[in-house]
N, CA, C and O of each residue as an XYZ file, in Angstrom:
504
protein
N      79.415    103.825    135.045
C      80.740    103.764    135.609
C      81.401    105.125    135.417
O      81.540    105.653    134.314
N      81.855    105.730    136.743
C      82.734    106.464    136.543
C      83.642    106.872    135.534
O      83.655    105.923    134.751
N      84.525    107.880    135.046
C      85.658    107.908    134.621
C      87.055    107.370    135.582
O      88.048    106.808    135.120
N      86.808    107.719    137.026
C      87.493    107.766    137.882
C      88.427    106.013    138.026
O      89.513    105.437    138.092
N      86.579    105.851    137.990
C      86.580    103.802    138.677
C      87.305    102.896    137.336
O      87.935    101.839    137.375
N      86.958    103.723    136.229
C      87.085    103.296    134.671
C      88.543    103.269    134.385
O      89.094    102.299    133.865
N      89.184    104.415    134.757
C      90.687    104.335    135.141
C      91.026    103.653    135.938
O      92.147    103.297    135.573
N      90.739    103.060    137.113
C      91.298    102.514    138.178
C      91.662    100.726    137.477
O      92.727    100.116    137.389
N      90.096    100.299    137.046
C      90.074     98.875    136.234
C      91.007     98.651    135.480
O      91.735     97.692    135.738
N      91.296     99.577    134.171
C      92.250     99.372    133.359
C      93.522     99.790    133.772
O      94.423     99.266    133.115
N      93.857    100.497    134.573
C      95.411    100.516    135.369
C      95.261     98.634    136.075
O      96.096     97.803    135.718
N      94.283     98.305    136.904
C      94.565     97.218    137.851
C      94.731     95.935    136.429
O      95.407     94.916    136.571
N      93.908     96.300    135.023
C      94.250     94.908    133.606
C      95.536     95.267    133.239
O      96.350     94.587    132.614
N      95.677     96.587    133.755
C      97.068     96.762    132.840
C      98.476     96.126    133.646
O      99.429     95.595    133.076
N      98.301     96.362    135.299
C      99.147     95.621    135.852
C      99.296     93.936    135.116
O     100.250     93.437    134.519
N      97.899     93.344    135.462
C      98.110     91.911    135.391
C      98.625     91.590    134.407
O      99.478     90.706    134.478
N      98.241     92.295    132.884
C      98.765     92.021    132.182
C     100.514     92.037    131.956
O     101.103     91.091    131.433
N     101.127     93.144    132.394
C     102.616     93.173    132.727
C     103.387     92.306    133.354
O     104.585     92.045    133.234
N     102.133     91.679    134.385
C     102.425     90.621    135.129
C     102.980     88.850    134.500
O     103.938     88.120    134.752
N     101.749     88.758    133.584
C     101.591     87.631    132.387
C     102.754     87.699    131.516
O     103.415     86.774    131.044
N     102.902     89.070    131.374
C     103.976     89.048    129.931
C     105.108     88.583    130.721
O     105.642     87.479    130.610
N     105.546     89.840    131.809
C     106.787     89.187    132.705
C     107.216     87.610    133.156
O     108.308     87.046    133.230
N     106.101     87.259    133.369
C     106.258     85.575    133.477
C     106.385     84.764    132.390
O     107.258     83.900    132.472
N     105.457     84.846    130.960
C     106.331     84.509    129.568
C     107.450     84.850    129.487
O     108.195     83.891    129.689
N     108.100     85.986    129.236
C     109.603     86.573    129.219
C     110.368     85.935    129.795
O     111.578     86.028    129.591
N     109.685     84.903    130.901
C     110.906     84.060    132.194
C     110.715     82.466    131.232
O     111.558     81.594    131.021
N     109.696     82.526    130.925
C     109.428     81.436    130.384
C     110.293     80.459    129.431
O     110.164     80.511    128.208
N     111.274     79.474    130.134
C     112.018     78.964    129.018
C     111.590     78.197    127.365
O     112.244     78.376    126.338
N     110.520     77.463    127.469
C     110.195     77.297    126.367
C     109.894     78.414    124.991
O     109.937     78.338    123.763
N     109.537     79.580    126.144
C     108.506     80.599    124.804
C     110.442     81.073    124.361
O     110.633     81.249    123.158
N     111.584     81.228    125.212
C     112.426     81.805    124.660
C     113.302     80.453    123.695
O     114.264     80.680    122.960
N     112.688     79.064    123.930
C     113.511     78.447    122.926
C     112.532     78.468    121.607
O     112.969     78.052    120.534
N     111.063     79.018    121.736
C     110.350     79.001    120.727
C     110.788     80.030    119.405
O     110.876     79.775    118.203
N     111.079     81.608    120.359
C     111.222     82.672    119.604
C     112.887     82.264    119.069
O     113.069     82.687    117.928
N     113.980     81.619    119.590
C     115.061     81.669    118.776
C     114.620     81.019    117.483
O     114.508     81.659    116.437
N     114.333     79.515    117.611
C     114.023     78.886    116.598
C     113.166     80.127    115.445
O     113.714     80.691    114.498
N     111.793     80.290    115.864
C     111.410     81.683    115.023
C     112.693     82.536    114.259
O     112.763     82.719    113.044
N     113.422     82.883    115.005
C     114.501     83.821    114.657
C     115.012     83.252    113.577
O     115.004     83.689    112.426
N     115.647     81.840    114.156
C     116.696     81.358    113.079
C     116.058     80.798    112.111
O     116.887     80.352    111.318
N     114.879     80.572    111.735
C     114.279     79.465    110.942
C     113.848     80.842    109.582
O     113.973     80.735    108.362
N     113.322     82.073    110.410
C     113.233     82.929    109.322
C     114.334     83.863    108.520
O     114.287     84.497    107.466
N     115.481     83.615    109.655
C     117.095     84.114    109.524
C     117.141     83.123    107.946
O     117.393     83.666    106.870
N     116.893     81.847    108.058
C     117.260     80.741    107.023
C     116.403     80.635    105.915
O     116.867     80.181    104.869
N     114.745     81.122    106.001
C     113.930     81.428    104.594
C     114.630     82.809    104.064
O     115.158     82.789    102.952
N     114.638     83.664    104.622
C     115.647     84.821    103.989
C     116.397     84.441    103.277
O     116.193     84.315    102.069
N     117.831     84.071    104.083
C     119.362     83.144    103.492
C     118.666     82.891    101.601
O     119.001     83.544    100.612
N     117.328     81.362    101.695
C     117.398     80.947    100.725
C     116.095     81.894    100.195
O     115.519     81.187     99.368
N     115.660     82.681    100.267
C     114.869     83.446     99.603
C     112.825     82.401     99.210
O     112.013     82.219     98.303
N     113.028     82.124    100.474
C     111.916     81.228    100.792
C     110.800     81.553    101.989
O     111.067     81.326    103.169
N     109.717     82.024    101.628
C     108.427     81.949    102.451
C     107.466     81.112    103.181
O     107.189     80.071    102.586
N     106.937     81.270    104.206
C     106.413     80.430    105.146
C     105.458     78.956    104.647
O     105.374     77.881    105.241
N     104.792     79.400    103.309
C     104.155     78.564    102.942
C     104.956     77.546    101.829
O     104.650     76.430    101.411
N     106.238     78.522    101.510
C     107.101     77.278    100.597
C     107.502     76.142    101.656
O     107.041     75.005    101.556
N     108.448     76.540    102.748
C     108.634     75.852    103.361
C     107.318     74.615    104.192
O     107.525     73.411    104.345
N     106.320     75.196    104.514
C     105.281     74.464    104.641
C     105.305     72.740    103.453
O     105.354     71.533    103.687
N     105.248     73.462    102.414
C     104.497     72.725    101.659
C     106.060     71.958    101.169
O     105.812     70.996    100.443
N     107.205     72.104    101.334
C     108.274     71.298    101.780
C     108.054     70.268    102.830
O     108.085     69.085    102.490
N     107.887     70.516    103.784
C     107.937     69.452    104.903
C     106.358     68.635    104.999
O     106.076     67.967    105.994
N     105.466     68.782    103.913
C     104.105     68.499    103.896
C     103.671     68.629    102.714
O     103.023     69.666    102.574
N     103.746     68.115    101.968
C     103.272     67.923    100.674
C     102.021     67.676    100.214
O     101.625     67.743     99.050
N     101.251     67.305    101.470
C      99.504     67.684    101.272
C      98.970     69.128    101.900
O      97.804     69.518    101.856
N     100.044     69.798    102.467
C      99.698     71.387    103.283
C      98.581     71.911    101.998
O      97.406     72.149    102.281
N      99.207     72.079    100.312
C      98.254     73.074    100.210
C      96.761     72.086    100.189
O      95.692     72.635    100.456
N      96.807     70.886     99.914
C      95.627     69.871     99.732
C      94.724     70.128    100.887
O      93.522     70.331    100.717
N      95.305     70.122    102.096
C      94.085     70.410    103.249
C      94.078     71.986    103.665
O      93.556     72.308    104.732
N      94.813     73.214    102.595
C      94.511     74.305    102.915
C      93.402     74.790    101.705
O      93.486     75.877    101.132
N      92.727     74.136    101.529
C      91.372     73.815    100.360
C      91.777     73.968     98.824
O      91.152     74.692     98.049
N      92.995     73.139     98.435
C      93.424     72.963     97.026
C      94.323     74.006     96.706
O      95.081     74.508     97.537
N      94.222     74.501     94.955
C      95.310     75.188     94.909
C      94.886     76.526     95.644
O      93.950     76.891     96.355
N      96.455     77.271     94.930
C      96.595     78.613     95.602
C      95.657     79.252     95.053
O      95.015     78.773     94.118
N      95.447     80.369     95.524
C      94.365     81.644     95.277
C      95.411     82.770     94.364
O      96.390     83.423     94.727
N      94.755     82.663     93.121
C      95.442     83.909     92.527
C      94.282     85.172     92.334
O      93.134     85.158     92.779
N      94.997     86.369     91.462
C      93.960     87.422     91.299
C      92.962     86.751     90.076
O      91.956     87.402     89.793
N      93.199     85.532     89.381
C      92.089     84.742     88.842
C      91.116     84.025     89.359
O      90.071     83.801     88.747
N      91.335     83.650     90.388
C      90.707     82.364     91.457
C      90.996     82.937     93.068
O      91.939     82.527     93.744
N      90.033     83.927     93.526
C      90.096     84.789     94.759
C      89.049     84.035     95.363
O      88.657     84.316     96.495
N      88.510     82.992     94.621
C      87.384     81.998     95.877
C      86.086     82.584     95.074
O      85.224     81.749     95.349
N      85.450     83.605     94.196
C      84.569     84.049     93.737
C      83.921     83.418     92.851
O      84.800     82.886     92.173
N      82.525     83.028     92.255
C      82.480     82.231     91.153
C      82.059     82.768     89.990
O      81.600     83.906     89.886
N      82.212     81.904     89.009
C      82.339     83.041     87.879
C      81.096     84.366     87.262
O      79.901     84.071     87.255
N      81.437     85.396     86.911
C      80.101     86.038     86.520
C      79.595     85.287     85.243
O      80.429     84.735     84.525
N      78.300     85.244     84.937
C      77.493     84.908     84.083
C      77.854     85.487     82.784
O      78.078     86.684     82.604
N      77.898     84.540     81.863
C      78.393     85.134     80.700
C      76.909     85.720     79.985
O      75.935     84.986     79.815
N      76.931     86.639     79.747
C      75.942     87.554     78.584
C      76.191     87.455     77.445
O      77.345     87.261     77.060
N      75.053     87.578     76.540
C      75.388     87.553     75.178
C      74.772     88.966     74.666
O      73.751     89.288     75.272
N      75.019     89.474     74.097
C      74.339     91.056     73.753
C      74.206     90.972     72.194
O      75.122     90.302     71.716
N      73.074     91.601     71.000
C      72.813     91.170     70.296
C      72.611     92.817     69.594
O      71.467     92.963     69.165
N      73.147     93.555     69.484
C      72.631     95.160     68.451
C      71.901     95.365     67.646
O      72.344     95.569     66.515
N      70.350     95.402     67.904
C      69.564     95.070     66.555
C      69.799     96.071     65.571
O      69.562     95.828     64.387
N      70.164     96.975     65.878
C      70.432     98.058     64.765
C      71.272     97.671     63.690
O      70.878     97.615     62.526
N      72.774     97.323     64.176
C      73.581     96.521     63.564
C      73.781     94.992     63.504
O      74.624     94.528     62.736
N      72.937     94.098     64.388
C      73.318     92.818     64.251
C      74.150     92.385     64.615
O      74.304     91.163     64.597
N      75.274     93.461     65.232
C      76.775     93.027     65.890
C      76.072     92.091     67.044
O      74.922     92.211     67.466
N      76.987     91.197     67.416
C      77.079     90.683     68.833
C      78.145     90.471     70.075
O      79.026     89.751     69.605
N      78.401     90.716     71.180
C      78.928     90.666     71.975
C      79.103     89.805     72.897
O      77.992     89.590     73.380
N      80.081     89.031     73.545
C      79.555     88.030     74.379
C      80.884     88.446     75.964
O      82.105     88.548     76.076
N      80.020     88.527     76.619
C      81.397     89.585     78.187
C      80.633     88.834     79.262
O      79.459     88.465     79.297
N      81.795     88.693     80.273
C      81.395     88.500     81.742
C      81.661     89.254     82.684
O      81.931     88.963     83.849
N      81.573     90.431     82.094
C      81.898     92.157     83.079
C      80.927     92.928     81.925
O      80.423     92.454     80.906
N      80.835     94.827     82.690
C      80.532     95.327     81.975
C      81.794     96.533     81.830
O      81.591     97.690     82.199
N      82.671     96.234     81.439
C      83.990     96.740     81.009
C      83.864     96.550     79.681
O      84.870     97.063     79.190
N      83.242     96.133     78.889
C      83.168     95.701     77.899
C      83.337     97.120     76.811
O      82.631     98.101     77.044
N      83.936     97.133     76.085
C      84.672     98.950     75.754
C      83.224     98.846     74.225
O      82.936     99.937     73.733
N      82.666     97.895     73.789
C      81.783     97.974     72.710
C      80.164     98.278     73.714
O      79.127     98.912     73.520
N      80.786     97.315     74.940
C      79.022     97.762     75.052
C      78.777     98.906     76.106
O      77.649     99.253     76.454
N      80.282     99.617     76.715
C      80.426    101.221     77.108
C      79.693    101.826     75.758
O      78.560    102.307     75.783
N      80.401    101.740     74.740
C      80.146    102.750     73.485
C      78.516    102.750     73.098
O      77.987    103.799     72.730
N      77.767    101.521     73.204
C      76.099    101.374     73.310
C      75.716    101.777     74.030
O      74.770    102.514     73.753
N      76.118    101.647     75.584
C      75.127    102.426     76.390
C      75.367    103.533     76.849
O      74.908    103.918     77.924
N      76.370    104.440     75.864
C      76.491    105.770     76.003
C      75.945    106.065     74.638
O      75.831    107.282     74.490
N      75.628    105.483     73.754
C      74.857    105.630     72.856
C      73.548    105.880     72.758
O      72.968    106.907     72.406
N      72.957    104.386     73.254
C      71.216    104.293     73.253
C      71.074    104.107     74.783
O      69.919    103.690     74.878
N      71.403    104.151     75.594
C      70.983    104.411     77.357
C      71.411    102.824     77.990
O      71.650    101.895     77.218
N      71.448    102.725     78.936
C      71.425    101.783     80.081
C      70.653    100.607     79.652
O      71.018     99.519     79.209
N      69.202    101.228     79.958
C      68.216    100.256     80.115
C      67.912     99.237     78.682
O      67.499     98.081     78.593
N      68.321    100.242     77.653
C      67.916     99.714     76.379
C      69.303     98.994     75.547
O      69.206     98.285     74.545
N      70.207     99.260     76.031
C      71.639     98.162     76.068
C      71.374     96.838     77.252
O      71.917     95.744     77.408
N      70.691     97.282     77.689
C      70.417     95.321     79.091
C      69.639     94.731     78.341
O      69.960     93.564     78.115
N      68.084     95.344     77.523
C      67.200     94.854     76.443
C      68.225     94.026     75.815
O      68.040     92.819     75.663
N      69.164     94.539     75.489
C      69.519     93.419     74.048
C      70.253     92.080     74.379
O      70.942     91.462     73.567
N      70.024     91.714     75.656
C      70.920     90.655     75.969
C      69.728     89.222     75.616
O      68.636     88.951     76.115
N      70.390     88.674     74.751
C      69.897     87.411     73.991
C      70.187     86.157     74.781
O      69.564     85.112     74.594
N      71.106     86.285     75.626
C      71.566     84.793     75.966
C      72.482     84.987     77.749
O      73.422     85.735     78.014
N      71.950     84.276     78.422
C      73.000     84.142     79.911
C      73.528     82.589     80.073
O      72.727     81.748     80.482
N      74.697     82.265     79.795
C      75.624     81.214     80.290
C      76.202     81.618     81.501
O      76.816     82.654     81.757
N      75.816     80.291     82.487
C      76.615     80.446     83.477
C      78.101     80.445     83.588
O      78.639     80.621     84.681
């Protein structure tokens, strides 16, 4: 396809589309839809209330069929990492983490290496 013809198509979608919108814009329902919109979020403002408070106001099973509770930065839908147990034969210390943020077993495997800090893991709980 042309550039020429390629312009011509999207000028002739771009009409219709102007066309569509112009006829929504006439559209009495979509303009009694958007006041309500207006005023209904004019009124969560007012009381300092969000789409899903109000939801779960007028529907008291909303969050039940929006798949239980809310999603926090604890519960993002992910399941949990595996708990490790780490065992220091040198020292006998033990560790037990479900990250490797773990600031004792940073200090081991900048100690004795990577591979030989994963060696010491004694135990995986899910």
């Amino acid at each position: 396809m042309s550039v020429l013809s390629n312009y011509m198509e999207k000028e002739k979608l771009l009409k219709q589309l102007q066309e569509e919108l112009q006829a929504l814009e006439n559209n009495k329902e979509l303009k009694q839809e958007l006041e309500f919109k207006d005023r209904l979020t004019a009124l969560m403002t007012e009381y300092g209330k969000v789409s899903r408070d109000v939801c779960e106001m007028l529907d008291p099973t909303y969050t039940a069929s929006k798949g239980g509770k809310k999603a926090t930065s604890a519960d993002d839908g992910r399941k949990k990492r595996t708990l490790k147990v780490y065992k220091n034969p040198h020292t006998g210390e033990v560790v037990e983490t479900r990250g490797g943020n773990n600031k004792t077993i940073q200090h081991w495997k900048a100690e004795h290496g990577n591979e030989e800090v994963v060696s010491w893991v004694v135990d995986e709980k899910p």
